[in-house]
N, CA and C atoms as a LAMMPS dump frame, in Angstrom:
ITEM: TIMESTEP
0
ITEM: NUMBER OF ATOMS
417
ITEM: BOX BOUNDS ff ff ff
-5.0000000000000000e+02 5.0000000000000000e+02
-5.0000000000000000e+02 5.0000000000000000e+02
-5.0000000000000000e+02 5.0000000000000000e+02
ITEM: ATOMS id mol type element x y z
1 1 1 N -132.196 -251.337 275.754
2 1 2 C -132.298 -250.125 274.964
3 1 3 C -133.172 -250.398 273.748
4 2 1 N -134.346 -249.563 273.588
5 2 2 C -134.971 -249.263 272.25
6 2 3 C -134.559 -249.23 271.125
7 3 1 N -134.267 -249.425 269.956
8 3 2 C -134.123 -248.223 268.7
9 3 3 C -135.352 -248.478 268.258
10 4 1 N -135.49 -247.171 267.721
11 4 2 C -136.856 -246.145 267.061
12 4 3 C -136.735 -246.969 265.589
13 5 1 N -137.844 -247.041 265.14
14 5 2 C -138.2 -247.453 263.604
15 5 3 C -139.697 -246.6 263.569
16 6 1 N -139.874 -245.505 263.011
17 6 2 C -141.438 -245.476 262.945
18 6 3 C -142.055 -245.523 261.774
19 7 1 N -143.133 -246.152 262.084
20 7 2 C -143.56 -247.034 261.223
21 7 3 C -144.047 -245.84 260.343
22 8 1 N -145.58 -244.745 260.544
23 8 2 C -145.899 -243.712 259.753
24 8 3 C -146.717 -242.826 260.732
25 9 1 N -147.517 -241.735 260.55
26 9 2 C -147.931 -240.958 261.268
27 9 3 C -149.303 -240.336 260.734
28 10 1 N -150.444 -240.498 261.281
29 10 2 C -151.35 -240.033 260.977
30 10 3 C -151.37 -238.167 260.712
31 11 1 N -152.194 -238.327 259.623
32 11 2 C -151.924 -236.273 259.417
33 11 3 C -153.114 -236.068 260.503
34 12 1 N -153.144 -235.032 260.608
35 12 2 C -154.515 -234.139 261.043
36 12 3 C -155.335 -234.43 260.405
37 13 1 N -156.393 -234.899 261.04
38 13 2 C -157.963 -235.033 260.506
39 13 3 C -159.089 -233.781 261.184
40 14 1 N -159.661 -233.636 260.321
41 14 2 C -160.727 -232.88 260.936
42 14 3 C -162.14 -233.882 261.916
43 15 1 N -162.737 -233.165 262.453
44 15 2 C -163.483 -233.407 263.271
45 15 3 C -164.593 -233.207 262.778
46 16 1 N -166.206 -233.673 263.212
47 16 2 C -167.36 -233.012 262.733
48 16 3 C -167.354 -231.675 264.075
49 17 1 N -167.632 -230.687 263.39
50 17 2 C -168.035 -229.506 264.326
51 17 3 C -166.885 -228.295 264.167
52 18 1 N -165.301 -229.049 263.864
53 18 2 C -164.233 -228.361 263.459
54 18 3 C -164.398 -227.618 262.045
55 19 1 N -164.877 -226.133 262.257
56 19 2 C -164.52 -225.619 261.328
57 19 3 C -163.217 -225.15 260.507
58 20 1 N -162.477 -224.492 261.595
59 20 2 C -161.174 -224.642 261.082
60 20 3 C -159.758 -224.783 261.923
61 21 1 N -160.274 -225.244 263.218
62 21 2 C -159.477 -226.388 263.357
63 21 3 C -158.763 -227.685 262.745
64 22 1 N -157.559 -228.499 263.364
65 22 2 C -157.108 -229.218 262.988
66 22 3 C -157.33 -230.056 264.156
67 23 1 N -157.891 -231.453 263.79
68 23 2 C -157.888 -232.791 265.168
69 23 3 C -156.902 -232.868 265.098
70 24 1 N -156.263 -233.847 265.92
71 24 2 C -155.552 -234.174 266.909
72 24 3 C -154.522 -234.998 266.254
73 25 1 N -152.784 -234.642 266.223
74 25 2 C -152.769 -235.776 265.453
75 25 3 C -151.997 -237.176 265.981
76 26 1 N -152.541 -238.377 265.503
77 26 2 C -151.857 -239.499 266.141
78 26 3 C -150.831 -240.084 265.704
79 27 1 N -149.868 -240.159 266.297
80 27 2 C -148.63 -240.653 266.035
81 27 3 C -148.562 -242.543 266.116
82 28 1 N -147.902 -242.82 266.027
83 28 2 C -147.755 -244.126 265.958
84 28 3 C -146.335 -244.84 265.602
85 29 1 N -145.284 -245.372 266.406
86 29 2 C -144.746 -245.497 265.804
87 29 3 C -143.935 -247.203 266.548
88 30 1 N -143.028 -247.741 265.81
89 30 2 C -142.577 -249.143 266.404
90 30 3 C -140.959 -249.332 266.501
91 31 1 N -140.53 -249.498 267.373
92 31 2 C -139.265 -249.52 268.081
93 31 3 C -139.512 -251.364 268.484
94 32 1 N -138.034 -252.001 268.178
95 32 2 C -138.009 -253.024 268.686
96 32 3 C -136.944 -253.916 270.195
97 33 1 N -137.049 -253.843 271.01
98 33 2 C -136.466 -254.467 271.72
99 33 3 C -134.798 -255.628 271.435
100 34 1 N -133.237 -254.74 271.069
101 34 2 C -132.31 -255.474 270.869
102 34 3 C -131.76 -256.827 271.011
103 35 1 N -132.541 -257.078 271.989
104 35 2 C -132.29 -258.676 272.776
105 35 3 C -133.236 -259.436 272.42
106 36 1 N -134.375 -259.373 272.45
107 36 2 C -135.378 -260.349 271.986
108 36 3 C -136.035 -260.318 271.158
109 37 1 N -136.346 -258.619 270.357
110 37 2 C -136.757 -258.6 268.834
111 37 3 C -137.867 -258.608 269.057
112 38 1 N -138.806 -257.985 270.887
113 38 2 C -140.274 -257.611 270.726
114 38 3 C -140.488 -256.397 270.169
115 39 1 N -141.401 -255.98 269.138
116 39 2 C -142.147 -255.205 268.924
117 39 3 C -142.708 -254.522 269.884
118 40 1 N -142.32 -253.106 269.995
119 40 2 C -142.835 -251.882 271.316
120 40 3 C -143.769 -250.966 270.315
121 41 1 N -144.758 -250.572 270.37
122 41 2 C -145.818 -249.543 269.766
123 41 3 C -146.628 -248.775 270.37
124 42 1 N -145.928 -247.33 269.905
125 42 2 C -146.103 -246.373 271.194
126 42 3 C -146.815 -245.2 270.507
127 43 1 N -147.647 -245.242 270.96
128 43 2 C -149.09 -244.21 270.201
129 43 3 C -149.155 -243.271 271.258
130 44 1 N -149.527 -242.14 270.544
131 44 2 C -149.595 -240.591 270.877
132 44 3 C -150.694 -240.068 270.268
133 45 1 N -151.402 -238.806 271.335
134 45 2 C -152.34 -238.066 271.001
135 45 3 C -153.945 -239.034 271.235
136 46 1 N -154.703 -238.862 270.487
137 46 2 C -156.318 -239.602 270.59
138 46 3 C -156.377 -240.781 269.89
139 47 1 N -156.816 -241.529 270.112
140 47 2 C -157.407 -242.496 269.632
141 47 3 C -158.653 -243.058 269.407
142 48 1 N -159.764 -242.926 268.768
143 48 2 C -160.778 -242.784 268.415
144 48 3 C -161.515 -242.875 267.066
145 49 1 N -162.43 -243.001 266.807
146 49 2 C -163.357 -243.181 265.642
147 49 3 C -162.242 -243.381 264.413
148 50 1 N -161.637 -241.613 264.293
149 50 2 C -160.741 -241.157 263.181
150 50 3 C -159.086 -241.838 263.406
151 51 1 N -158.707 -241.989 264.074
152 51 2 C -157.716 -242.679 264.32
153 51 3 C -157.369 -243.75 264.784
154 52 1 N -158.122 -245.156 265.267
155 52 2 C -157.982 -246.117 265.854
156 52 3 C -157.625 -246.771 264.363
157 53 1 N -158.134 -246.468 262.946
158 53 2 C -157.79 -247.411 262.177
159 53 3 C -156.323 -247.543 261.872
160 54 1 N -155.617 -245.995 262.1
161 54 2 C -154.114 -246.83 261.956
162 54 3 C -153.575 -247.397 263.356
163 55 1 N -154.097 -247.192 264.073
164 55 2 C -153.032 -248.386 264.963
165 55 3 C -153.75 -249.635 264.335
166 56 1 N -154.697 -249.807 264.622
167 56 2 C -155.333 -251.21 263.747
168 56 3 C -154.168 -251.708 262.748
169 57 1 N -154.083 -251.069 261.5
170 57 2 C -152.489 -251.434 260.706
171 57 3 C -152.022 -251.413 260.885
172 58 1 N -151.376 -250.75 261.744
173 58 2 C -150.118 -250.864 262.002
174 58 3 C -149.97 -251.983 263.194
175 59 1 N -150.914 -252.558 263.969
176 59 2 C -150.528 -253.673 264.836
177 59 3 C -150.536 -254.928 263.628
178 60 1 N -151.673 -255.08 262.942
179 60 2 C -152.012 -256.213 261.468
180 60 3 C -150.457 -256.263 261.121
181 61 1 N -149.686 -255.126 260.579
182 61 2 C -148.431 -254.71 259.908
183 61 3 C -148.221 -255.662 260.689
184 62 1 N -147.76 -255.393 261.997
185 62 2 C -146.872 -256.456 262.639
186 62 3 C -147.214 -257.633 262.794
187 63 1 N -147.956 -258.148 263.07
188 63 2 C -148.631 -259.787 263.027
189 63 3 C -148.347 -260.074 261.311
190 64 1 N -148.419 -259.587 260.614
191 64 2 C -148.435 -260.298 258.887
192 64 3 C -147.111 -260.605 258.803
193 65 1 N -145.832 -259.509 259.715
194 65 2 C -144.784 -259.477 259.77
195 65 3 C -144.032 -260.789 260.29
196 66 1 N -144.903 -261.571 261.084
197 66 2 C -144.453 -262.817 262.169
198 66 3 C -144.42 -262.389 263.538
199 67 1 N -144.628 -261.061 263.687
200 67 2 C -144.396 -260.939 265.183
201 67 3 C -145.82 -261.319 266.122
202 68 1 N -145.357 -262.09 267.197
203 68 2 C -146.494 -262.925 267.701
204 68 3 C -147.017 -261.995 269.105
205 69 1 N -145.86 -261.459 269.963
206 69 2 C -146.192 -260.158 270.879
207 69 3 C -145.935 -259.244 270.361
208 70 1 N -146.472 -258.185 271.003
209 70 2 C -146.574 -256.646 270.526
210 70 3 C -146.535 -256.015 271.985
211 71 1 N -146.137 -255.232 272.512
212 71 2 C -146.447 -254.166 273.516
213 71 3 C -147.059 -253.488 273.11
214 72 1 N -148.08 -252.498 273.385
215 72 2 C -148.501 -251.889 272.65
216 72 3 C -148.416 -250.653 274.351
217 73 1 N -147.954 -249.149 273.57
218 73 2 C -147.464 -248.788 275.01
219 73 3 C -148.65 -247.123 274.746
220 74 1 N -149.441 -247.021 275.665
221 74 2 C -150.226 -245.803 275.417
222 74 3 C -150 -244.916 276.172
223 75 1 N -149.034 -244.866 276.976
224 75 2 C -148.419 -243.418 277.948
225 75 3 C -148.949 -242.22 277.139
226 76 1 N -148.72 -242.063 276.039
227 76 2 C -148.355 -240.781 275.782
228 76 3 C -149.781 -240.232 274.581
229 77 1 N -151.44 -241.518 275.363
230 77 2 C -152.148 -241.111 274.528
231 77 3 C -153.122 -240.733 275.559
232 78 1 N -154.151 -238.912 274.946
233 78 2 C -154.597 -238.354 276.023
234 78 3 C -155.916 -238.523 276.216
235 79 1 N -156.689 -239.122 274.978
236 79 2 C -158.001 -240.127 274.696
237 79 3 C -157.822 -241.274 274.014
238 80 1 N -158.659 -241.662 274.502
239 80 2 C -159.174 -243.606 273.973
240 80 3 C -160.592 -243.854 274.009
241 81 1 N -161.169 -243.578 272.648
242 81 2 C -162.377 -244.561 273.128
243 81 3 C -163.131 -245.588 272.584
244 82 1 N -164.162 -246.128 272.616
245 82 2 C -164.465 -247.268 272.082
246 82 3 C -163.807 -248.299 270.802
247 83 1 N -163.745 -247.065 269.603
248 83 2 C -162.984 -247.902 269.264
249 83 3 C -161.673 -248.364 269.159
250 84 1 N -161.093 -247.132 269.758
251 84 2 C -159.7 -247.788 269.845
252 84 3 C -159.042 -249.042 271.222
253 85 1 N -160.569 -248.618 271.748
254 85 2 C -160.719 -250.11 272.776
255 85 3 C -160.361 -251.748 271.588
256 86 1 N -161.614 -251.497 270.58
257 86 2 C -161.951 -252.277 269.573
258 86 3 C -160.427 -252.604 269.074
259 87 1 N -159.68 -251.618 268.466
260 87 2 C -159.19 -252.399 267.695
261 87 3 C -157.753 -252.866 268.706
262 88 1 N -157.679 -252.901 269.878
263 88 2 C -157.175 -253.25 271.228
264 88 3 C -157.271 -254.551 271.149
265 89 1 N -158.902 -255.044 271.179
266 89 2 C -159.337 -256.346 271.425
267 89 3 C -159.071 -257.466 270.391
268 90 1 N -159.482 -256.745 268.888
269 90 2 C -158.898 -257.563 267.762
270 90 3 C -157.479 -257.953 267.695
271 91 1 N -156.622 -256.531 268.262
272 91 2 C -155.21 -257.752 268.077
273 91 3 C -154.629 -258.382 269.322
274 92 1 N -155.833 -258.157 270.628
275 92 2 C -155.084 -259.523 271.696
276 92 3 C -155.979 -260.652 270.675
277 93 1 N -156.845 -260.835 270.08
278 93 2 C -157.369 -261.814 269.269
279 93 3 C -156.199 -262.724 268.663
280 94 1 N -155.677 -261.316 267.487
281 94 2 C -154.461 -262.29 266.616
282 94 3 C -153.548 -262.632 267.183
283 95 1 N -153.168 -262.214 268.396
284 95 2 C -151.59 -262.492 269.716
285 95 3 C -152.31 -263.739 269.997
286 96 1 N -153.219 -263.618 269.935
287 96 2 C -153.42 -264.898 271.207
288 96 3 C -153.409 -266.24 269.881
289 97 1 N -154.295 -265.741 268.922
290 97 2 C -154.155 -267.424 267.774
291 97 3 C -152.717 -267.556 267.719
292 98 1 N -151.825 -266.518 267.308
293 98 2 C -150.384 -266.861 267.335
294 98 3 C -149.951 -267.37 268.528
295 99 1 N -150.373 -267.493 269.343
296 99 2 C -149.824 -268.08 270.458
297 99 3 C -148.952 -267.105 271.071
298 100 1 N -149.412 -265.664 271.21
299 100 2 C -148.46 -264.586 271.587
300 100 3 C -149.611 -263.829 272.677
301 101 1 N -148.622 -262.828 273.236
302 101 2 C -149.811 -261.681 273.724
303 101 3 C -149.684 -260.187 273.178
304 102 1 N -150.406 -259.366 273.806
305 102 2 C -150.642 -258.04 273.763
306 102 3 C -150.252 -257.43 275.331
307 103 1 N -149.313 -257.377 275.627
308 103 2 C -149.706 -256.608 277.092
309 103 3 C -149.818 -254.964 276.337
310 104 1 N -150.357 -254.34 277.693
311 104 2 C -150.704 -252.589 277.69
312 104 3 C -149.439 -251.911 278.759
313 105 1 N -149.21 -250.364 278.218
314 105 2 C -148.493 -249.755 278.626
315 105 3 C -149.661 -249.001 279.221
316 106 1 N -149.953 -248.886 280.487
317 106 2 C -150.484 -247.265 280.647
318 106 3 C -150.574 -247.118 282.181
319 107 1 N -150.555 -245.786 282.287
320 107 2 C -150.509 -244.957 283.563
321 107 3 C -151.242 -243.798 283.78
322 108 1 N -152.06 -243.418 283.183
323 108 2 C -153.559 -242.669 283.142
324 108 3 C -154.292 -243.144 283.722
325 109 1 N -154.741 -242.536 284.467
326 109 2 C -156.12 -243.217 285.778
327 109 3 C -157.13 -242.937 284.965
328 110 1 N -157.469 -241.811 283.876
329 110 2 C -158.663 -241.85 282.987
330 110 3 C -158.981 -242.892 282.049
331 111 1 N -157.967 -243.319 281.607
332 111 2 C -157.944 -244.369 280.417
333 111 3 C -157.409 -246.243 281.152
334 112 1 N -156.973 -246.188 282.489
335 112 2 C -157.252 -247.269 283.192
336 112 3 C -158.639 -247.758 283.723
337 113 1 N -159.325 -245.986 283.528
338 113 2 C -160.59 -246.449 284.023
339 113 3 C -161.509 -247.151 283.034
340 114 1 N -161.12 -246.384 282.154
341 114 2 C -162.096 -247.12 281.003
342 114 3 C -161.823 -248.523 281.083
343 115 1 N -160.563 -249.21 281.368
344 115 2 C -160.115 -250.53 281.099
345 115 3 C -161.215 -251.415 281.981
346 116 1 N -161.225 -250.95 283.596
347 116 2 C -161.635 -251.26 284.305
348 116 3 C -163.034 -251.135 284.287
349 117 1 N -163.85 -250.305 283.898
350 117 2 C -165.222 -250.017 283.381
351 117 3 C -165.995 -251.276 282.065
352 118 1 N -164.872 -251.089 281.597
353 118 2 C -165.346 -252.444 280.253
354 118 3 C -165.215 -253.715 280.533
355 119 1 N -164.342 -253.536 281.757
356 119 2 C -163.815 -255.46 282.057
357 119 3 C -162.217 -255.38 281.224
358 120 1 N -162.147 -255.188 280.568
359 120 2 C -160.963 -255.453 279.781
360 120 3 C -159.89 -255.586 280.903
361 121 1 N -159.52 -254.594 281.861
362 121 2 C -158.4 -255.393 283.002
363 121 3 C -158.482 -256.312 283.083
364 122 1 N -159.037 -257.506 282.976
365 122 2 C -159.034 -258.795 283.335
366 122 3 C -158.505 -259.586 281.956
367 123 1 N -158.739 -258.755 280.799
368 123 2 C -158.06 -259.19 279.974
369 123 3 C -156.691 -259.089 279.14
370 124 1 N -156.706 -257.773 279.697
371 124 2 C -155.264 -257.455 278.949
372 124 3 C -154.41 -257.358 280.332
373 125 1 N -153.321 -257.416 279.872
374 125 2 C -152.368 -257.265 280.972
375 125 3 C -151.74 -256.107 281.069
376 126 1 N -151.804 -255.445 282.575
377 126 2 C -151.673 -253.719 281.916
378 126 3 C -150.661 -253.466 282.95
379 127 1 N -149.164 -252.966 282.025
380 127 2 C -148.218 -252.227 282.918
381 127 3 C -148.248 -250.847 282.976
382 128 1 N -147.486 -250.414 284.167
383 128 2 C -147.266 -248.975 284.097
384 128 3 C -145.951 -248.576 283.23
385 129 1 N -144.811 -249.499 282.697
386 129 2 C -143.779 -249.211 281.687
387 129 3 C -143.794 -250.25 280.74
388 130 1 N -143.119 -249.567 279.771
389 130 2 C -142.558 -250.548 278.59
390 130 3 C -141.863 -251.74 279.182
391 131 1 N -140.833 -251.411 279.932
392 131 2 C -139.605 -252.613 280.74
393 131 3 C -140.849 -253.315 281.454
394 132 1 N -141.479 -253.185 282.324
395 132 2 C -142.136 -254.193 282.615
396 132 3 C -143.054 -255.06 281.952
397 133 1 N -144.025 -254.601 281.374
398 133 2 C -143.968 -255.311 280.153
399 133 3 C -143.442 -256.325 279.3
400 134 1 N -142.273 -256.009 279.068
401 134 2 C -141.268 -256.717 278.104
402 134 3 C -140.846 -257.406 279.625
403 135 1 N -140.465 -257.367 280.673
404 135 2 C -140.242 -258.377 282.027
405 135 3 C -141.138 -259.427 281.847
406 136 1 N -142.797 -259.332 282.043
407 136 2 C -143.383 -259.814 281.717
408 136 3 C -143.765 -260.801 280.789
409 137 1 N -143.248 -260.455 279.412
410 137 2 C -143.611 -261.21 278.487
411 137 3 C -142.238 -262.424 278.389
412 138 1 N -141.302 -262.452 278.828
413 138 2 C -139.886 -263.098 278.966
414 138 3 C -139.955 -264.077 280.051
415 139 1 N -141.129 -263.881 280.939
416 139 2 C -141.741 -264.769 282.445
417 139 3 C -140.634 -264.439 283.605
């Protein structure tokens, strides 16, 4: 079982071209695993240009914290792009100096594709749930 801690929540940002619209907004938040005390981070909505920088902190948050894995779980995000690829790659970077990993949550054939398009499948380890995942990281 989960419990919820969330960390903070991006407001609405505007877009270039949005006159008076509101972008998209990204959620973000970190729940930890009762038994072993992994860090689960489960992002919602887009991820992109305007929003990849808080998951960026908020994964940093957790590495400054001591935590060496992270799940990082994107079910419930409906774009991804480059940079939130980017800041993807920077923290399997810091998992990995810690001697930890990053696995991926996802089940979007659009945003698996991208994985698979960049190469990155070969680098991240990508479940279709949180529990597997966390199976995973326990061996």
């Amino acid at each position: 079982m989960l419990a919820e801690a969330p960390v903070r929540a991006v407001t609405p940002t505007k877009r270039s071209g949005d006159d008076d619209e509101e972008g998209e907004r990204v959620e973000v938040s970190v729940s930890r695993k009762a038994a072993d005390d992994i860090p689960v981070v489960a992002v919602s909505g887009e991820v992109d240009v305007y929003s990849a920088p808080e998951l960026k902190n908020s994964l940093t948050q957790l590495f400054q914290s001591g935590a060496q894995s992270v799940v990082v779980d994107l079910t419930d995000v409906a774009f991804l792009d480059s940079t939130g690829l980017g800041a993807l790659v920077e923290a399997r970077a810091a998992t990995s100096e810690a001697g930890g990993s990053l696995p991926i949550v996802c089940s979007h054939e659009r945003i698996l594709k991208l994985f698979t398009i960049t190469g990155l499948d070969g680098v991240f380890s990508i479940h279709s749930t949180v529990d597997e995942a966390l199976a995973a990281l326990k061996g």
